[in-house]
C-alpha positions as CSV (number, residue, x, y, z in Angstrom):
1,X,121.9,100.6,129.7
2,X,124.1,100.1,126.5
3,X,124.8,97.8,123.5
4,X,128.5,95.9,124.1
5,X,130.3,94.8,120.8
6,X,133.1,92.7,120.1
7,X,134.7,90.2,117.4
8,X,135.7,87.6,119.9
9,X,133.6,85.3,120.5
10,X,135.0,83.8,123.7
11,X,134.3,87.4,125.1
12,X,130.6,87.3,123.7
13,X,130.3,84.2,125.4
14,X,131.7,85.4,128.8
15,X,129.2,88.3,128.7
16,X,125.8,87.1,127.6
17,X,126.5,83.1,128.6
18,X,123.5,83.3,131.1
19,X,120.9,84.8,128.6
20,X,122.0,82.3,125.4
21,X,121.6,79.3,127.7
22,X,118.2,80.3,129.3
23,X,116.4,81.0,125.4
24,X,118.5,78.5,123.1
25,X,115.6,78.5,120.8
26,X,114.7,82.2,120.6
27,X,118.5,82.7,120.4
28,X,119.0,79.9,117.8
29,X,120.3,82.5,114.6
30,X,122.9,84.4,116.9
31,X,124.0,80.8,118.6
32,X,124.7,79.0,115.0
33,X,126.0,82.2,113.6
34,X,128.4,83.5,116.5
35,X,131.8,81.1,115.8
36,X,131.6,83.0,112.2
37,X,130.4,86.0,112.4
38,X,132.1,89.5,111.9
39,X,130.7,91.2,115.1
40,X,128.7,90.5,117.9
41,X,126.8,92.1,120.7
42,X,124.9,92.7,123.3
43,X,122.6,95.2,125.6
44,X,123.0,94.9,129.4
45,X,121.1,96.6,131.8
46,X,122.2,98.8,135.1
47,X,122.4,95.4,137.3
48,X,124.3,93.9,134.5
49,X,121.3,91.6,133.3
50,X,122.1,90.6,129.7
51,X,118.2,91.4,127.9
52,X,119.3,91.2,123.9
53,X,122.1,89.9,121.8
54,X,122.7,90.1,118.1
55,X,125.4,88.7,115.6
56,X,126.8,90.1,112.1
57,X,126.9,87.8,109.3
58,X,130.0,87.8,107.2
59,X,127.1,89.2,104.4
60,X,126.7,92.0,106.3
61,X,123.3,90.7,107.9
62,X,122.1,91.4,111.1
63,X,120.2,88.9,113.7
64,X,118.6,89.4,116.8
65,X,118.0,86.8,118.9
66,X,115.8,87.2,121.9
67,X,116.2,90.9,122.7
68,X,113.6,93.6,124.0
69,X,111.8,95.9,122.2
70,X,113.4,98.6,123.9
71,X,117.1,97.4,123.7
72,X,115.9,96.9,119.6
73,X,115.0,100.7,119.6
74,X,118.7,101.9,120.9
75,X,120.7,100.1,118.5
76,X,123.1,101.8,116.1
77,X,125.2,101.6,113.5
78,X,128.4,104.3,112.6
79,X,127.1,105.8,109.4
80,X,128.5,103.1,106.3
81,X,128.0,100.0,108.7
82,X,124.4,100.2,109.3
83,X,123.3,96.5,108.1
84,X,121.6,96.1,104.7
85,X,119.1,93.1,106.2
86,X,118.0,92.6,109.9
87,X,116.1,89.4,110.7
88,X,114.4,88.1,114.3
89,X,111.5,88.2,115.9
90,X,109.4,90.7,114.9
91,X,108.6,93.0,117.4
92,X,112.2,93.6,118.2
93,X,113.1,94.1,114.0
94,X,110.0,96.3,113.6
95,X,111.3,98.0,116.3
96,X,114.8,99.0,115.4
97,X,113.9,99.1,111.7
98,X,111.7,102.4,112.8
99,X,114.2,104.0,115.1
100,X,116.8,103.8,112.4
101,X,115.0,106.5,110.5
102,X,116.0,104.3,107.0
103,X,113.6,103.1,104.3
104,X,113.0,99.7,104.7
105,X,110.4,97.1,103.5
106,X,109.7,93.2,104.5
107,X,111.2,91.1,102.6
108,X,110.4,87.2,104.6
109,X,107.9,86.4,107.4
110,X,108.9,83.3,109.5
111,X,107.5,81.1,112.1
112,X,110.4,79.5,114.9
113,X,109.2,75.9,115.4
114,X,110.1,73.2,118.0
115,X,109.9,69.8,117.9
116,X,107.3,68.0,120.3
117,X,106.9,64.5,119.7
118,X,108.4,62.9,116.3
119,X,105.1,61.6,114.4
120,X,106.4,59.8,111.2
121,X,104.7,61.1,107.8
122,X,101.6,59.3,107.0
123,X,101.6,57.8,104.2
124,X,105.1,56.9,104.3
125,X,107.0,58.3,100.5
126,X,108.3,55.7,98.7
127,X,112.2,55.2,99.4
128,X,114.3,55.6,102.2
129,X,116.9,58.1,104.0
130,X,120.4,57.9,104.1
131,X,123.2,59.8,105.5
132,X,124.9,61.9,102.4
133,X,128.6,60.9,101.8
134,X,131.6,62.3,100.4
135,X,130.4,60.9,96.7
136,X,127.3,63.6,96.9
137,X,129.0,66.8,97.7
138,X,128.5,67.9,93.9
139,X,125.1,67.4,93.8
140,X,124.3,68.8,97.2
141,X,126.2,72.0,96.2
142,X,124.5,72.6,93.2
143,X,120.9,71.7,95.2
144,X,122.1,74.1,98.1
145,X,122.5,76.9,95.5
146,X,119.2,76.3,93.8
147,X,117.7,76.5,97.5
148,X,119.2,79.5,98.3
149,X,117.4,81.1,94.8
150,X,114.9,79.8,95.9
151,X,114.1,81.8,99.1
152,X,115.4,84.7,97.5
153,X,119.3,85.0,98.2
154,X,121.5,85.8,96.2
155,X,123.6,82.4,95.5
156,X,127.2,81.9,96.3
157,X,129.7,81.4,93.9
158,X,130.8,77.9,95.4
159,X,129.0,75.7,98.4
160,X,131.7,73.1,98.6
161,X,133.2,74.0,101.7
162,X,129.7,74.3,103.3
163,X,128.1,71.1,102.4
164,X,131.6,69.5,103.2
165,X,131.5,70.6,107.0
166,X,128.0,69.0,107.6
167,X,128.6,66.1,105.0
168,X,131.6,64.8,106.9
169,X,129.7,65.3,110.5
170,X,127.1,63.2,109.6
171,X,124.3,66.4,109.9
172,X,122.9,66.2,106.1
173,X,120.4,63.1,105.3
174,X,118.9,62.5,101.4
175,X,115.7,60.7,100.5
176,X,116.4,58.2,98.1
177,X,113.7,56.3,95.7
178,X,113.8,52.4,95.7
179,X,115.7,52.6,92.5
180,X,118.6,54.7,94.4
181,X,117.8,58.4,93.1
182,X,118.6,61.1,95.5
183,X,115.5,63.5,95.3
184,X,115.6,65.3,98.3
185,X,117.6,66.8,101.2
186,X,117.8,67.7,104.7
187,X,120.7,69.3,107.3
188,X,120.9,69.7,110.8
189,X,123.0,72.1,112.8
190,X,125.6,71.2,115.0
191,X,123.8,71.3,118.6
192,X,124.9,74.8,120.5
193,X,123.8,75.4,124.1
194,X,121.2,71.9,123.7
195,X,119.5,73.6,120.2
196,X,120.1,72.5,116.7
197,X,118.1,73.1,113.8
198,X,117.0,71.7,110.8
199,X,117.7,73.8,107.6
200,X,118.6,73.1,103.8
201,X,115.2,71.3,103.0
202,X,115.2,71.5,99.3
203,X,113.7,69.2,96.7
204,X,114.1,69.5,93.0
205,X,110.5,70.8,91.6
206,X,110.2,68.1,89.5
207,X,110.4,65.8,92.8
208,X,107.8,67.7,95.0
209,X,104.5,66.6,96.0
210,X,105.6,62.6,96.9
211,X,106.2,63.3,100.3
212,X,109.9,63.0,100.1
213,X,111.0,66.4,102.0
214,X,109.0,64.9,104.9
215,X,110.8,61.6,104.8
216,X,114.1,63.4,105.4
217,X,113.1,66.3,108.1
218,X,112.1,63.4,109.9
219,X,114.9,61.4,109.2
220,X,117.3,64.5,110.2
221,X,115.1,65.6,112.8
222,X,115.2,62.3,114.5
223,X,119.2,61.9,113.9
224,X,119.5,65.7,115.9
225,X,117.4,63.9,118.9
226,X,118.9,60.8,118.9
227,X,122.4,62.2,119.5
228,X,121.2,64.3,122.5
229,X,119.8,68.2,121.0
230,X,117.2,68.5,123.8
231,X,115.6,71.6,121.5
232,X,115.3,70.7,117.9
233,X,113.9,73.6,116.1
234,X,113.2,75.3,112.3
235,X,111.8,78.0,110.8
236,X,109.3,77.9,107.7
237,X,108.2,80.8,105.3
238,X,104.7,82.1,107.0
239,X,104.0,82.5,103.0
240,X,103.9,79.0,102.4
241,X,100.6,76.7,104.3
242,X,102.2,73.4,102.5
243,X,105.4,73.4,104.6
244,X,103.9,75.1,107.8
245,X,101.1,72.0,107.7
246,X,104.0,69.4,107.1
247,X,106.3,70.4,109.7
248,X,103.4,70.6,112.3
249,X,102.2,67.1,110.8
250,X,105.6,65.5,111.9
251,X,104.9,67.3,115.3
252,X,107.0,70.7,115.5
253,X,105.0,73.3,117.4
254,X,104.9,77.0,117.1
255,X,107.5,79.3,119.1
256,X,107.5,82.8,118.2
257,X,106.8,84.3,114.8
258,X,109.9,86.1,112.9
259,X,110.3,88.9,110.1
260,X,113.4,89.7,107.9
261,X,113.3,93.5,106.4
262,X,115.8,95.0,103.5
263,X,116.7,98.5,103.7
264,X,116.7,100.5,100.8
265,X,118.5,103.6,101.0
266,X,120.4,105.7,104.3
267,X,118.8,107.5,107.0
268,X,115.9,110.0,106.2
């Protein structure tokens, strides 16, 4: 029994094919993440049976996707590229967070969400959805960096190039007012292994509490069904009851829960 690594992700594929395909929603992170990230893994048993996989962000991140607690507990790093942040479900992250002998503390508790049956949100917000264009790519930077403060990262320097990609492929939506304001947004990511899943919910604080974030996570939800994701999924922050309650309102259903920890110093 060992962890397998490798930067290519052809190879990743080749190895641990089987086990992405048969959990695309537990192994959602490592499936949206794999095509950019810096490393990539994954534990195979004596018969060969692929039971965990993990990808490295370009941040320096680490996410499990569905892997056993006792293929969690044998992961390591070479001293100086240990990950700074680990996220997945939680049994698996409270596991190797323990065996790695480093200070750590919770820094996000999540809940993995699948859609069910699309219910529209009752009462309908004022407005309508529409399909962001080219035009909006300023303003849907500057809201994707105010998201990102928002759930505590640290921003990037310039979003362009991300909200481009899903702009032009038709995956972000924005709620607009009758009188054309765009006050809220919604992406989708491009389906992997028949998952995608909603992210980049954001609207301005001045804009909350008129329904319009759940006019466009149904909007986007029902774009990602339409165009064939069998599994459309999301996670929400277990510290917030107002999204959780929404989500399940438009009919997503729980899947497993999730917990992202920060370390904060080297081995003990």
């Amino acid at each position: 029994m060992t962890w397998h690594f490798t930067e290519d992700t052809a190879a990743f594929r080749a190895a641990a094919g089987t086990h992405l395909a048969a959990e695309p929603a537990r192994n959602t992170a490592v499936l949206t993440l794999m095509d950019r990230a810096d490393r990539l893994g994954w534990w195979a048993e004596p018969d060969g049976l692929v039971t965990g996989v993990l990808a490295v962000s370009p941040s320096g991140a680490l996410d499990l996707g569905a892997t056993t607690e006792e293929a969690a507990l044998a992961l390591a790093f070479p001293a100086g590229e240990e990950p700074t942040e680990v996220r997945g479900e939680t049994a698996a992250v409270e596991a190797y967070a323990k065996a790695s002998g480093r200070p750590w503390t919770p820094v996000v508790r999540m809940r993995l969400f699948r859609l069910g049956e699309l219910t529209p949100p009752d009462p309908a917000p004022a407005g309508r959805p529409r399909t962001a264009t080219e035009a909006d790519t300023p303003l849907v930077a500057a809201w994707t960096s105010e998201f990102a403060t928002a759930i505590g990262d640290e921003p990037a320097e310039d979003y362009t190039g991300f909200v481009t990609e899903r702009i032009s492929e038709g995956r972000l939506v924005l709620w607009e007012t009758p009188d054309g304001r765009a006050v809220s947004m919604a992406a989708v990511s491009r389906t992997i292994e028949g998952q995608a899943r909603v992210h980049l919910v954001y609207t301005p604080p001045a804009e909350r509490g008129n329904g319009y974030a759940a006019g466009a996570t149904e909007a986007i939800s029902r774009i990602a069904a339409d165009t064939g994701a069998p599994q459309v999924l999301l996670f929400t922050d277990l510290s917030n009851p107002t999204s959780n309650a929404l989500y399940q309102r438009l009919g997503y259903r729980p899947v497993t829960d999730h917990l992202g920890v920060r370390f904060t110093g080297g081995a003990r």
